[in-house]
C-alpha positions in Angstrom: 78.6 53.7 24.3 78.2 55.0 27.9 74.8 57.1 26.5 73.3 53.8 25.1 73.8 51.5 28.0 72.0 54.1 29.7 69.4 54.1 27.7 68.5 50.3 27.6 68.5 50.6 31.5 66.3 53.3 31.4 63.9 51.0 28.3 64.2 48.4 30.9 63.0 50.1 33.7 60.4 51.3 31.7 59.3 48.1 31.2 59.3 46.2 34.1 56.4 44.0 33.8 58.5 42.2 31.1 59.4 38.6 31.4 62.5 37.5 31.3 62.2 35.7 27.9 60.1 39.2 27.0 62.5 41.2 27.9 65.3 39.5 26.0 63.8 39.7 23.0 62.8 43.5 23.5 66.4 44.7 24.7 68.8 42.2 23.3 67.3 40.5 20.3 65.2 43.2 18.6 68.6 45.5 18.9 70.6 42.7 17.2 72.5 43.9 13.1 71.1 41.6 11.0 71.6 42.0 6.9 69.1 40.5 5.0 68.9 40.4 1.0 65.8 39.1 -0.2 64.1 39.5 -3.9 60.4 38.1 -4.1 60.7 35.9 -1.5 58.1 34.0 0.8 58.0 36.1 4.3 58.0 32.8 6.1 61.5 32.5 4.4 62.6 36.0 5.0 61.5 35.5 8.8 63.6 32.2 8.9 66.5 33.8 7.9 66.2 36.5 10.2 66.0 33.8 13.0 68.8 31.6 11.7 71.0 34.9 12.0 69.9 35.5 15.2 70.7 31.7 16.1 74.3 32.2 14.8 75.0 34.7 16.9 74.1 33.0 20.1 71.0 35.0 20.0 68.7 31.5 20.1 66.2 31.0 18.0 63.5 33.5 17.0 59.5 32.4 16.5 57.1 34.2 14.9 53.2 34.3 15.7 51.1 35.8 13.5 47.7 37.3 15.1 44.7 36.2 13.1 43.8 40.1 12.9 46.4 40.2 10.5 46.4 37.3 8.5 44.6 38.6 5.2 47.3 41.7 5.1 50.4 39.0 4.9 52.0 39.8 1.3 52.6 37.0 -0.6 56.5 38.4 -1.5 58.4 40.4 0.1 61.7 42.0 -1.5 63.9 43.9 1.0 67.9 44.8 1.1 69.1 45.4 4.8 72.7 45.6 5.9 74.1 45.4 9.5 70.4 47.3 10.8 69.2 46.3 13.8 66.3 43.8 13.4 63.6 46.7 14.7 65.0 48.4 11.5 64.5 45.5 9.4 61.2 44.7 10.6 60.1 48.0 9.9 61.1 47.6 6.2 59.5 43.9 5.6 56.3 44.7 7.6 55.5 48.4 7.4 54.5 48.5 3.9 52.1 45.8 3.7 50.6 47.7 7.2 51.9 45.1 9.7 54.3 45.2 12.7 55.3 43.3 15.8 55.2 43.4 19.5 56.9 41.0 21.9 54.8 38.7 23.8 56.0 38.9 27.4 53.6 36.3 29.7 54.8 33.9 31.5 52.0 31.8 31.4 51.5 32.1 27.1 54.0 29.5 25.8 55.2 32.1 23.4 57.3 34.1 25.8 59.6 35.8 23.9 58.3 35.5 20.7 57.4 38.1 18.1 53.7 38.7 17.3 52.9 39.6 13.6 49.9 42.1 14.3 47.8 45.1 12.1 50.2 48.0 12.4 49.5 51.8 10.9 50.2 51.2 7.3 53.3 53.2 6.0 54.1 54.1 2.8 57.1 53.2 1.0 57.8 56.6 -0.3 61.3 57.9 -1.3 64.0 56.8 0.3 65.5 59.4 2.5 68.0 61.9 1.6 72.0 61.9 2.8 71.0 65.3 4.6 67.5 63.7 5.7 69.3 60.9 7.3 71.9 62.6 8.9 69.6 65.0 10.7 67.3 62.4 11.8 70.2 60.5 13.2 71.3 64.2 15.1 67.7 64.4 16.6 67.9 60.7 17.7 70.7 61.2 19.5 69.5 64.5 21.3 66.5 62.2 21.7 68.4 59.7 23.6 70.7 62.5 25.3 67.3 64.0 26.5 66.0 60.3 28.2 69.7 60.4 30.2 69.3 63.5 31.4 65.5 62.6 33.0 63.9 64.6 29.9 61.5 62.2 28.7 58.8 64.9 27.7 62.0 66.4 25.1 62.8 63.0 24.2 59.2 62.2 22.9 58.7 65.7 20.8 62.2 64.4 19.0 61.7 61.0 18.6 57.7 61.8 17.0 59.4 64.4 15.0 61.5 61.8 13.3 59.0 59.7 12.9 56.9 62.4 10.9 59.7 64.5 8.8 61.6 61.7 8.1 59.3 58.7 8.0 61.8 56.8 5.7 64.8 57.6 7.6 66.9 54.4 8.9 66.6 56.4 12.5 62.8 56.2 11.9 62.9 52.5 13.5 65.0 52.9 16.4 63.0 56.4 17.0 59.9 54.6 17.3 61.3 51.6 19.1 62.4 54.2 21.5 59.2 56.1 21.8 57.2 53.0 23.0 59.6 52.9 25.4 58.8 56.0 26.7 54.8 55.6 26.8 52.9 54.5 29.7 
């Protein structure tokens, strides 16, 4: 528990030109469990039940923006199973495979503070799910990763967190990795 406290401090420090609202939705929100079960569904739906979850837990409510950019990749259905993940996690899995992602708008002049922005990410492929061994290595190399960003290592924590990211693309430690690793960038 210790080693993750000390890691959001460290993510917030990292990213001090956040607003307040910004940075609420970066730290608190996007690291929120949410479980989601959703067969052909509308995204607009999926995304509104993602928010009224977050809403429940005294989380307020989240709002989407979509950036025009990525308007024509929006799938028309999006079918997804997510348990207790944290919403990076799940976001990964509704958006990556049609090519999209998110960032956090953080301006305190855009009225959107604190909202997430749908934008054209790298488009990932579904591929096989990842093994039980896959998964728990990844998870092992997470950790180091976030062992090496508390002890001042940040140039270890990126080769883990990218070598995640490519040998275990699927993995559910994928998402956090890469939340993690923008973190970590300039």
């Amino acid at each position: 528990m210790r080693q993750l406290v000390l890691v959001m401090i460290l993510a917030t420090a990292a990213r001090a030109a956040d607003t307040p609202a910004g940075e609420f939705t970066r730290t608190t929100r996007l690291a929120a469990k949410v479980t989601l079960t959703a067969k052909n569904l509308p995204l607009k739906t999926v995304l509104e039940q993602i928010s009224n979850q977050l809403e429940a837990n005294k989380l307020g409510r989240l709002r989407f923006d979509i950036a025009p950019v990525a308007l024509s990749l929006i799938p028309a259905t999006v079918s997804v199973e997510v348990k207790d993940a944290p919403l990076s996690e799940a976001l990964a899995m509704v958006l990556g495979p049609a090519g999209l992602d998110v960032k956090v708008i953080s301006s305190e002049i855009d009225p959107k503070d604190g909202w997430l922005r749908i934008v054209k990410g790298e488009p990932k492929a579904a591929g096989p799910a990842a093994t039980e061994a896959e998964e728990k290595d990844a998870r092992v190399k997470l950790d180091a990763a976030k062992a090496a960003i508390v002890a001042g290592q940040p140039a270890d924590a990126k080769f883990l967190l990218t070598f995640v990211l490519k040998k275990y693309p699927t993995a559910t430690a994928a998402a956090e990795a890469k939340t993690l690793l923008e973190t970590l960038r300039p």
